[in-house]
ROVODREN-124329 format. One line per field, with one value per residue (C-alpha): residue in three letters; residue number from 1; x, z, y. Coordinates in steps of 0.5 Angstrom, whole numbers, plus 500, padded with zeros to 3 digits. Example, Ala and Ser with C-alpha at 12.3 -4.5 7.8 and 13.67 -1.06 7.14 Angstrom:
% ROVODREN-124329
res = [ALA	SER]
n = [1	2]
c1 = [525	527]
c3 = [516	514]
c2 = [491	498]
***
This chain:
% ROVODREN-124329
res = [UNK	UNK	UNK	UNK	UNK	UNK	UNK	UNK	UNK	UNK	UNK	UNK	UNK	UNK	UNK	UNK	UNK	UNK	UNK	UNK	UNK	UNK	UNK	UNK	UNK	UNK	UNK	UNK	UNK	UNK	UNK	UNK	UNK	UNK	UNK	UNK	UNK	UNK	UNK	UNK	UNK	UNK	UNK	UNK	UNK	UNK	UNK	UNK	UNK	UNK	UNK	UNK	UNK	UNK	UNK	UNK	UNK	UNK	UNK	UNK	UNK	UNK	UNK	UNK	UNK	UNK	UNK	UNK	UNK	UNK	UNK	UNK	UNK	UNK	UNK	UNK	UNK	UNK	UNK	UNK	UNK	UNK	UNK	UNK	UNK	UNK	UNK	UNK	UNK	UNK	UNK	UNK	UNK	UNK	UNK	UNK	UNK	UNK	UNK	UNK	UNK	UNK	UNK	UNK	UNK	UNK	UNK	UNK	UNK	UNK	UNK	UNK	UNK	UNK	UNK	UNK	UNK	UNK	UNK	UNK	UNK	UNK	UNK	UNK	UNK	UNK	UNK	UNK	UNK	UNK	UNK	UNK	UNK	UNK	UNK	UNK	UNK	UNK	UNK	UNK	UNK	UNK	UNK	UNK	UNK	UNK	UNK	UNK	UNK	UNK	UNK	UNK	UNK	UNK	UNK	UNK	UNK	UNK	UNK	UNK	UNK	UNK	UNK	UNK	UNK	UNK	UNK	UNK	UNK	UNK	UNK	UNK	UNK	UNK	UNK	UNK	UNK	UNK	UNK	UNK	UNK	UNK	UNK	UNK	UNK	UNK	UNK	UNK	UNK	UNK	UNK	UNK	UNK	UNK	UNK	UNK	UNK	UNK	UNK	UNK	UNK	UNK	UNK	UNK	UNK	UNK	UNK	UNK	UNK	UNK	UNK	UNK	UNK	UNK	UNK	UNK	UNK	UNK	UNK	UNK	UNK	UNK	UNK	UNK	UNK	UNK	UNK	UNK	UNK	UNK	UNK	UNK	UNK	UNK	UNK	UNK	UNK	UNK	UNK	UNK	UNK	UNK	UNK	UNK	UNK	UNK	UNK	UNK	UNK	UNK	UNK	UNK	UNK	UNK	UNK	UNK	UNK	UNK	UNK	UNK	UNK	UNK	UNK	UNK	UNK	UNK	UNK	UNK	UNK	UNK	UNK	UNK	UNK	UNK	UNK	UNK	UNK	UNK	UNK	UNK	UNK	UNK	UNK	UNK	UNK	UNK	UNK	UNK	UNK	UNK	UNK	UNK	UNK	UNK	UNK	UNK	UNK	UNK	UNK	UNK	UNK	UNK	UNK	UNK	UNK	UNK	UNK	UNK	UNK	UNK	UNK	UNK	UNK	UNK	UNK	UNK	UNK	UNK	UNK	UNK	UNK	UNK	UNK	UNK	UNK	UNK	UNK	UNK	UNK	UNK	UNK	UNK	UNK	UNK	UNK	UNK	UNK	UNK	UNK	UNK	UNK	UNK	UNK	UNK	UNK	UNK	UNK	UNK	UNK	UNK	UNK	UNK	UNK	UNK	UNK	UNK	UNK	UNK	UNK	UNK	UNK	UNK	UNK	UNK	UNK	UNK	UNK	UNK	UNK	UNK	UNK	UNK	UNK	UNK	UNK	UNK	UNK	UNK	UNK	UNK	UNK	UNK	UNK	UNK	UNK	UNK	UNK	UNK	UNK	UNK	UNK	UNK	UNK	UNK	UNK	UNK	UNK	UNK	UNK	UNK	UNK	UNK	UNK	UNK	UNK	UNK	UNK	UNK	UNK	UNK	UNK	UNK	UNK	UNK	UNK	UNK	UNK	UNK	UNK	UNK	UNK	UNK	UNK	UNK	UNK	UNK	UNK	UNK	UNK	UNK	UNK	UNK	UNK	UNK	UNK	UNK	UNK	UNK	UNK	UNK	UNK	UNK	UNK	UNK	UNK	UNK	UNK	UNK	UNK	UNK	UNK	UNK	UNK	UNK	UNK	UNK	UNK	UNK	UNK	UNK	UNK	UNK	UNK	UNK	UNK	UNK	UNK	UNK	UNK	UNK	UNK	UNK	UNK	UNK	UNK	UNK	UNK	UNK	UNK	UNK	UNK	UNK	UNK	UNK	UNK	UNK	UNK	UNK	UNK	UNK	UNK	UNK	UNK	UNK	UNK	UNK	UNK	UNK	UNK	UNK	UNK	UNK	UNK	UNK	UNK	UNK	UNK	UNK	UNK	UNK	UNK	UNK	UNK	UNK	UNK	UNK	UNK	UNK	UNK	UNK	UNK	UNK	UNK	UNK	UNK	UNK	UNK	UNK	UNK	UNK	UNK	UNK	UNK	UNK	UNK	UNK	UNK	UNK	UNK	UNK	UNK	UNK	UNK	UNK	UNK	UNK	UNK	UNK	UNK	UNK	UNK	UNK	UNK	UNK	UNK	UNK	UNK	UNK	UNK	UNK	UNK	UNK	UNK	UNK	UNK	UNK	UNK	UNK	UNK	UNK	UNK	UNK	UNK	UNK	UNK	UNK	UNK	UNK	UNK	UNK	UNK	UNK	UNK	UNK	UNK	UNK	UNK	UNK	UNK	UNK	UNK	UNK	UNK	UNK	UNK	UNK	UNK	UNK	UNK	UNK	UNK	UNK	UNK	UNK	UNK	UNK	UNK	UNK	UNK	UNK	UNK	UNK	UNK	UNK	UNK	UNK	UNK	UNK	UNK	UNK	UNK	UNK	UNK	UNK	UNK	UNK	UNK	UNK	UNK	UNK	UNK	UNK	UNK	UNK	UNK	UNK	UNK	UNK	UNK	UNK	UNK	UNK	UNK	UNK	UNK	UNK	UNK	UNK	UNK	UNK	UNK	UNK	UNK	UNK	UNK	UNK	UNK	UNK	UNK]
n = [1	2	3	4	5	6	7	8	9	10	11	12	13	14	15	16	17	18	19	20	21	22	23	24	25	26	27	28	29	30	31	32	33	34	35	36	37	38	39	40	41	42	43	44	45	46	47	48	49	50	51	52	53	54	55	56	57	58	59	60	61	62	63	64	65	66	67	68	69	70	71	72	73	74	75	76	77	78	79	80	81	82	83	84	85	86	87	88	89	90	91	92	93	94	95	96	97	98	99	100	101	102	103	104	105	106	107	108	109	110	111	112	113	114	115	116	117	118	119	120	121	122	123	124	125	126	127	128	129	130	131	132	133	134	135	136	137	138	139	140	141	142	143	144	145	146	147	148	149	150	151	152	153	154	155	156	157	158	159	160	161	162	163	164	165	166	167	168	169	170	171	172	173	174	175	176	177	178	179	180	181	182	183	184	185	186	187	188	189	190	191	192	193	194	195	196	197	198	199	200	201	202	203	204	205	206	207	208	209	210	211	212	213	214	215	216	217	218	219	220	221	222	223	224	225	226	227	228	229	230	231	232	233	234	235	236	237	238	239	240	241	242	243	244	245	246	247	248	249	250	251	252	253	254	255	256	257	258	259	260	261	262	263	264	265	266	267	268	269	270	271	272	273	274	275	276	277	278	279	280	281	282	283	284	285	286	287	288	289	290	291	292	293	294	295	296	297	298	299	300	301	302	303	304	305	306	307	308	309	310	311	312	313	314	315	316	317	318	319	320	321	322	323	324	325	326	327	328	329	330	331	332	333	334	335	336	337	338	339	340	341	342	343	344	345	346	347	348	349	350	351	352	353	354	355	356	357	358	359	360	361	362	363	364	365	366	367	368	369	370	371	372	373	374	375	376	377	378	379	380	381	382	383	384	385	386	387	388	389	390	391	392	393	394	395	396	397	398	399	400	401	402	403	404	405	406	407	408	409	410	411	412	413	414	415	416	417	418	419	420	421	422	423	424	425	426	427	428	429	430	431	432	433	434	435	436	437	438	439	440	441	442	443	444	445	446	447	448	449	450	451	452	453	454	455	456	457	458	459	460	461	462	463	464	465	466	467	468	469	470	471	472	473	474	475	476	477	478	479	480	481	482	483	484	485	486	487	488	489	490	491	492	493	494	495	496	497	498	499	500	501	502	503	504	505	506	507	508	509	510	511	512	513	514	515	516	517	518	519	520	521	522	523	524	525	526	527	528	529	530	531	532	533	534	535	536	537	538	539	540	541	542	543	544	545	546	547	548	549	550	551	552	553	554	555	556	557	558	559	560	561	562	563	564	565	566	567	568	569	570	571	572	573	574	575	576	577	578	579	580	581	582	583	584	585	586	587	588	589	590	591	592	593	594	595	596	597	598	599	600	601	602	603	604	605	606	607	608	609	610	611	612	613	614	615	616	617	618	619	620	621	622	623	624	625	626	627	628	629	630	631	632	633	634	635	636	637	638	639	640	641	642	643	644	645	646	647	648	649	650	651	652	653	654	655	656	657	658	659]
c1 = [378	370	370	365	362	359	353	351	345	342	340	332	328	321	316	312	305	301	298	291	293	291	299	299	292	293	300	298	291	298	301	295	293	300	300	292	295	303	300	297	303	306	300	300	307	309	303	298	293	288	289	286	279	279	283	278	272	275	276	269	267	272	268	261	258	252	251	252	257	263	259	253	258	262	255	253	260	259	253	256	261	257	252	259	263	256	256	263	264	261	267	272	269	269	277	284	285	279	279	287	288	292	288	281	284	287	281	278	281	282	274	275	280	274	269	274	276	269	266	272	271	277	277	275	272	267	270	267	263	261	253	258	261	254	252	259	261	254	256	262	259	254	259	264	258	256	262	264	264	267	273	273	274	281	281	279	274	272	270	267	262	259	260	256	250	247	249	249	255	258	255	257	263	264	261	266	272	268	269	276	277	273	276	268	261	260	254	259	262	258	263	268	265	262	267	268	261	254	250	244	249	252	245	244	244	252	253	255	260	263	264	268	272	275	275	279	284	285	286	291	295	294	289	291	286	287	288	281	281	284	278	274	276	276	270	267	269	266	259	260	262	255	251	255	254	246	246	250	245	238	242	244	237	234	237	237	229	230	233	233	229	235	240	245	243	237	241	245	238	235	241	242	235	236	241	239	233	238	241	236	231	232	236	241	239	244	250	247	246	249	245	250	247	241	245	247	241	238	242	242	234	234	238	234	228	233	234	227	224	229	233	240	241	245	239	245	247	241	239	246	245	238	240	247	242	237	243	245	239	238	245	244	238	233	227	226	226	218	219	225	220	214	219	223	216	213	221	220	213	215	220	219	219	227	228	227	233	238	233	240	243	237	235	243	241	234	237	243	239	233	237	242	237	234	238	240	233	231	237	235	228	231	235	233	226	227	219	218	222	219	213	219	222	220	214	215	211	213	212	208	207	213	211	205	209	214	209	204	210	212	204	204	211	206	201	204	208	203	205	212	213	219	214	208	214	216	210	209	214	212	206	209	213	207	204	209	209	202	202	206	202	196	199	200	194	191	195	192	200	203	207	214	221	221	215	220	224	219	218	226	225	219	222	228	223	220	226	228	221	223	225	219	218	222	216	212	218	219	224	230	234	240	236	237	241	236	238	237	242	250	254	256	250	247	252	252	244	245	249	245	240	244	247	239	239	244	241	235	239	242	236	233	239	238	230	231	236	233	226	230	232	240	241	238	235	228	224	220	222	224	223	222	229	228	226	226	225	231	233	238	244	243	242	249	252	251	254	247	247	254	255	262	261	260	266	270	270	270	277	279	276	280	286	286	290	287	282	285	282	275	274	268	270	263	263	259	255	251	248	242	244	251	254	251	252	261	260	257	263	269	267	267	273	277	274	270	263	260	262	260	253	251	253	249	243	235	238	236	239	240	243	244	239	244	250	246	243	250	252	246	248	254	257	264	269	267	271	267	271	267	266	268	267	259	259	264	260	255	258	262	255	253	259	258	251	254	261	261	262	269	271	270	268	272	271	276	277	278	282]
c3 = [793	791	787	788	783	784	782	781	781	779	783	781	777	779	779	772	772	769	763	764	770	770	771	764	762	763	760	752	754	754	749	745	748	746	738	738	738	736	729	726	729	724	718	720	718	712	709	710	714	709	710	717	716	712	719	723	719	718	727	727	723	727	734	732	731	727	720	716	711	711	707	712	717	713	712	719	721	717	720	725	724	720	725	732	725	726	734	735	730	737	739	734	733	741	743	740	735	730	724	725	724	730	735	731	730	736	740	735	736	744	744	740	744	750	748	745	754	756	751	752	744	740	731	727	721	717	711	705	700	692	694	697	690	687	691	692	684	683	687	683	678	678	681	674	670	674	676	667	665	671	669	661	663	660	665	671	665	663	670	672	666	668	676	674	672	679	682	689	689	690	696	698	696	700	706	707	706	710	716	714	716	722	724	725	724	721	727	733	730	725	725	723	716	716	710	707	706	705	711	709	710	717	720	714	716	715	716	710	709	715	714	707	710	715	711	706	711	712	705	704	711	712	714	710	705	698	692	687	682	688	692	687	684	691	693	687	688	696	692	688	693	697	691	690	698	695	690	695	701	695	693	700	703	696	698	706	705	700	704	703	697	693	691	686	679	683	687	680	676	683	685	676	676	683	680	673	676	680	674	670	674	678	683	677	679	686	682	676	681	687	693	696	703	700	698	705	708	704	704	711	711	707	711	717	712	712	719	721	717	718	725	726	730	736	740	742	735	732	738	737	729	730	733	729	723	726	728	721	718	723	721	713	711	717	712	712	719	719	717	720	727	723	723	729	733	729	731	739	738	735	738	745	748	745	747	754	754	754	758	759	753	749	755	753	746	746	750	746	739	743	744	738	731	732	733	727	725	731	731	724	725	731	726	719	716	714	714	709	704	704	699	694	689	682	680	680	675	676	672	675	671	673	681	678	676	681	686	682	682	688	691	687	691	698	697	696	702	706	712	712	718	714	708	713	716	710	707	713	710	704	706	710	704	701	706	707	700	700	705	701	695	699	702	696	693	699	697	690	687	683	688	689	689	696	694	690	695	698	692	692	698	696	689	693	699	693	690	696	696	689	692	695	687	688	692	685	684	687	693	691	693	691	685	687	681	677	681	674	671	673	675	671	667	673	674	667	667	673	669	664	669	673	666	665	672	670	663	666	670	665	661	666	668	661	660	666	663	657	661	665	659	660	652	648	654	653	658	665	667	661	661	658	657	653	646	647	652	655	663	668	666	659	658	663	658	652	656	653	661	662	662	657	657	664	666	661	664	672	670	666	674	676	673	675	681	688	690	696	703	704	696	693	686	682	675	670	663	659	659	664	670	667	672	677	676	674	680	685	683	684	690	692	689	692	700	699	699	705	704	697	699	698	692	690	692	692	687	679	675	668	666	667	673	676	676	680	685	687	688	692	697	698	702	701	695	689	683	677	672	665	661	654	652	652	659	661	658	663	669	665	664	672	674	669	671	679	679	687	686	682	690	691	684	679	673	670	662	663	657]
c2 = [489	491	498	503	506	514	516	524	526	532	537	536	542	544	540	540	540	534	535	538	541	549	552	548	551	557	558	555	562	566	564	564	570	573	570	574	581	579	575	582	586	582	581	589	590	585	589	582	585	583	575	577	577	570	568	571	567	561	561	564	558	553	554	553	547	549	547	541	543	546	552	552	554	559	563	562	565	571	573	573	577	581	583	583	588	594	592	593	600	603	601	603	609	611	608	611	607	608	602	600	593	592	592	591	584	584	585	580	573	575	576	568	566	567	564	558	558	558	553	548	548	547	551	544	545	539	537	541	537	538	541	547	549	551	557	559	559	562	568	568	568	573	578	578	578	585	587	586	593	594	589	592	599	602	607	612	615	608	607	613	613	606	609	615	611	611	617	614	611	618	618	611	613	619	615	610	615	618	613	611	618	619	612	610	611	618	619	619	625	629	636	632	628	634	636	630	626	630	630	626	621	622	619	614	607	606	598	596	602	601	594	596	601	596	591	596	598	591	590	596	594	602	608	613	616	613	617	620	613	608	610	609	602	600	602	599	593	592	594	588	583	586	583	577	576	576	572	567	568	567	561	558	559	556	550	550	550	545	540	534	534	536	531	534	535	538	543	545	546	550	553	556	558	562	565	567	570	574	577	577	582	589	585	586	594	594	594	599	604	603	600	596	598	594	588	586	588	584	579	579	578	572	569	571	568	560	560	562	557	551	552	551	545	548	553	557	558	559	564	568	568	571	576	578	579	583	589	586	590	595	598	596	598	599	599	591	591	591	584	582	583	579	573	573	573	568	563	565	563	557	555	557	550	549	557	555	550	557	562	566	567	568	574	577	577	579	586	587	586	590	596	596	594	600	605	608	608	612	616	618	620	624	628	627	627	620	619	625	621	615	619	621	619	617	613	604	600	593	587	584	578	576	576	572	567	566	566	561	556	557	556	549	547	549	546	540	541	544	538	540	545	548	550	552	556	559	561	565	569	569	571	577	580	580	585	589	590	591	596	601	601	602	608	611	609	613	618	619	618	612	608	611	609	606	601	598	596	592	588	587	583	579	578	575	571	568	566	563	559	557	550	548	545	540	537	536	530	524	524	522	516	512	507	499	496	489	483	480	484	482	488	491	492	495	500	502	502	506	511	512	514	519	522	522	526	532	532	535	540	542	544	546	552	553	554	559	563	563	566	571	574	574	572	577	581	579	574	575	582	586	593	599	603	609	606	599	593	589	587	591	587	587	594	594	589	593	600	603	605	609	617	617	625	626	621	625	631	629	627	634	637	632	633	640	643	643	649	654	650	653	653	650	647	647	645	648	646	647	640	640	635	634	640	637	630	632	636	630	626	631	632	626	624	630	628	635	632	635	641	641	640	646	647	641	639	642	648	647	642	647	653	660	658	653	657	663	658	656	662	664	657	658	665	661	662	658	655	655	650	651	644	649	656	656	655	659	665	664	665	670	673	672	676	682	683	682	685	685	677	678	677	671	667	665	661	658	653	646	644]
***
């Protein structure tokens, strides 16, 4: 008998699409599309949403394909990024959701999840080389050597008196709680940052606060308002960090044009030369007293400069790249817009003939940079007298020899490589910087004035052009290469002799960092741009260094207003003192860190700086209640005296001891 044996078959399932199949494409979209928004849901809720901009940089970084290594494409990144952040801050400050790091991250890697769809691309980054840690430590680097008093500070007190340098880091201050408030530019809705920033700031170029007050709402995984000295500190150390993204783009730039005329002991004797020259002149200043809208916008432009002189490879990174620099300025500090359309006319010319290979892409660029680069410039000549303060401001007296001196050892770098394009190019950029510089002194000249405080800007970005241009010296040597080992000798003597000569190599390097540090003064404050301070003659950082700068007298009694109770809503707290500009200045400041800026304006600016004229002045500004607190007896008197002489005052002043 033959047995049978049964065989069950199951039932059969849906058929499964091959790999590469679209049903198979567009469940790995959804599935990522659902990780985009889930992700920083939970970054968000674990209190990790500062982790999520390095994520979006690193994918950002991924889906290109410019740049060399692994640093160049991290810094074409984040001009990207930077110029998409002042675009996007329309957005955020028009939909529901202001500057919370949900949907801000959300919308992010979905736009990334786009692009990488259309493209067919995939995030793959190049491995990172040792030429990449010059400029990043030396961004580091000169960020702790500003950022050290800052870093030594004890206390609110001890920050505030290095703070108060340069009041306009009240200002900045209050304009980036002032978007973290608002949930966007202060611009969009000038009745409501109108109690928390001055006014002057709601149509200033708000592209760095922007950028800070998004990125510290990620850092604090929440929008609500921070605390007097958390704001503080904070915001001082987004200030830094524009300088240090500065020192990173002058020295990044250096070695881009320099190209392959660097091997590595070259780059660490350039890249140590940049940025001892950083540190060592006015750029030094950005810190000391608050410029942190000019370190990006000016960073921004450099970069500008090293892209424009030596194109990205790909045309479509480079057209996208230009263009996100360029709103980068217009929203950071538009007044360098003059030679950022100097040069990118100079690049369509030059490149025309790439540039055709994506007429699409460049027309999409050119109109969205069209329209959003000069946008805060012309809603501020709309609403401000933007113009009539270009001819304000202090006298400039620069150092001229040391102009003169990086631009002899730059002009020896060009001749010497006046049949490279990328120097004949970058000598357009200089040449440039050096018109629009020329441009302002001449204006005032006409105007029979010494040149005012915005003629330092331009020479800030011509100092920072010629330090770029620093590598064009590396022409004056022979071209590097790898030496060939003596037949004649046995091997190992050739690699000790090798040896020998590359320790040779880096021994210059070395002595070359140290000569620049020596000329830029950063030892003993001495060098090409030492200046005078009062009665002697040092640089920027070392008179930072040595706390000569500080203010330990107003920091000390901000915090004494600080301490006191919250004045009644609709009250405007005034301190009062004896010191001429001290009342003013503590005044300033407790404004800011109380979130009163705005309506406090009144009661600060265009009224006299000394007392008992001060004091009277306010009252006359301001129709509202006002609450004097009176640094001691002396200035307590003074408003006492101004309420005898006009009792009908009793109403509405009030004058109080700061103990």
């Amino acid at each position: 008998m033959q047995s049978q044996s049964a065989t069950v078959v199951a039932p059969a399932g849906p058929p499964q699409p091959p790999p590469g199949h679209p049903a198979r494409h567009a469940g790995r979209l959804v599935g990522w599309l659902v990780a985009a928004w889930v992700g920083p849901l939970l970054a968000y809720a674990a209190g990790l949403a500062g982790l999520l901009p390095l994520v979006l940089l690193g994918l950002t970084a991924g889906l290109l394909r410019g740049g060399r290594t692994l640093l160049d494409r991290l810094v074409l990144a984040g001009a990207l990024l930077a110029g998409a952040t002042c675009a996007a801050g329309l957005l955020f400050s028009a939909w529901p959701w202001g500057l919370h790091p949900v949907p801000v991250a959300g919308t992010a890697l979905t736009v990334l999840l786009g692009i990488a769809a259309a493209t067919g691309r995939r995030p793959r980054l190049p491995r990172p080389v040792a030429a990449d840690a010059l400029p990043v430590g030396a961004a580091l680097l000169a960020a702790v050597a500003m950022a050290w008093p800052y870093l030594r500070a004890g206390d609110l007190a001890g920050r505030l008196a290095y703070a108060m340098t340069g009041e306009d880091n009240s200002r900045h201050l209050a304009t980036v709680e002032g978007i973290r408030a608002v949930g966007g530019y202060l611009f969009t809705d000038p009745q409501a940052a109108a109690r928390i920033a001055p006014e002057p700031m709601v149509w200033y170029p708000q592209g760095f606060h922007l950028t800070a007050a998004l990125l510290d709402t990620f850092l604090r995984s929440s929008t609500a308002p921070a605390g007097p000295a958390d704001a503080l500190d904070h915001y001082l150390g987004w200030s830094v960090g524009a300088w240090g993204l500065l020192v990173l783009a002058v020295t990044w730039a250096a070695c881009r044009l320099a190209g392959p005329q660097l091997d590595p002991p070259r780059a660490l004797a350039l890249t140590g030369a940049v940025t001892a020259a950083c540190l060592g002149s006015e750029l030094a200043r950005f810190v000391v007293y608050g410029y942190p809208g000019e370190s990006l916008g000016l960073a921004a432009t450099v970069l500008l400069v090293a892209v424009t002189c030596r194109p990205v490879a790909r045309t479509g990174t480079q057209v996208a790249v230009v263009g996100a620099l360029c709103v980068t300025v217009g929203f950071a500090y538009l007044m360098f817009l003059p030679v950022v359309a100097a040069l990118v006319a100079a690049w369509l010319v030059r490149d025309r003939r790439r540039l055709r290979r994506r007429p699409r892409l460049l027309a999409v660029v050119a109109l969205v940079a069209a329209v959003l680069t000069p946008l805060p410039a012309v809603a501020g000549l709309l609403r401000t007298d933007q113009v009539d303060n270009v001819a304000t401001g202090g006298g400039v007296f620069p150092r001229y020899d040391a102009f003169l001196a990086l631009a002899g050892l730059v002009g020896a770098g060009l001749v010497a490589g006046r049949r490279l394009p990328v120097w004949r190019r970058y000598a357009g950029a200089l040449a440039a910087a050096g018109v629009f510089a020329a441009g302002f002194l001449l204006y005032f000249r006409a105007l029979g004035t010494d040149p005012r405080y915005y003629y330092g800007k331009t020479l800030h970005l011509l100092l920072a052009v010629l330090l770029v241009g620093a590598g064009a010296l590396a022409l004056l040597l022979p071209a590097p290469g790898r030496t060939v080992p003596d037949s004649r000798a046995g091997g190992g003597a050739g690699r000790r002799a090798e040896g020998r000569r590359a320790g040779a190599r880096w021994a210059v390097a070395v002595a070359v960092v140290l000569a620049c540090v020596g000329a830029a003064g950063l030892p003993r404050g001495t060098g090409l741009f030492a200046q005078p301070f009062g009665d002697r003659i040092t640089t920027w950082a070392a008179a930072w260094w040595s706390g000569s700068l500080a203010r330990p007298g107003p920091a000390a009694l901000t915090v004494r207003a600080l301490a006191r109770p919250p004045a009644a809503p609709g009250t405007v707290t005034v301190v009062v003192s004896d010191r001429r500009r001290e009342g003013y200045l503590v005044t300033l400041f407790v404004s800011t860190l109380q979130g009163t800026a705005g309506a406090s304006g009144p009661a600060v600016y265009r009224l006299p700086l000394a007392e008992p004229a001060r004091s009277a002045a306010v009252v006359a500004a301001v129709p509202g209640p006002i609450r004097f607190l009176a640094a001691d007896a002396a200035a307590a008197r003074i408003v006492e005296d101004l309420l005898a002489a006009r009792p009908e005052l009793r109403a509405r002043v009030s004058v109080e001891r700061l103990p």
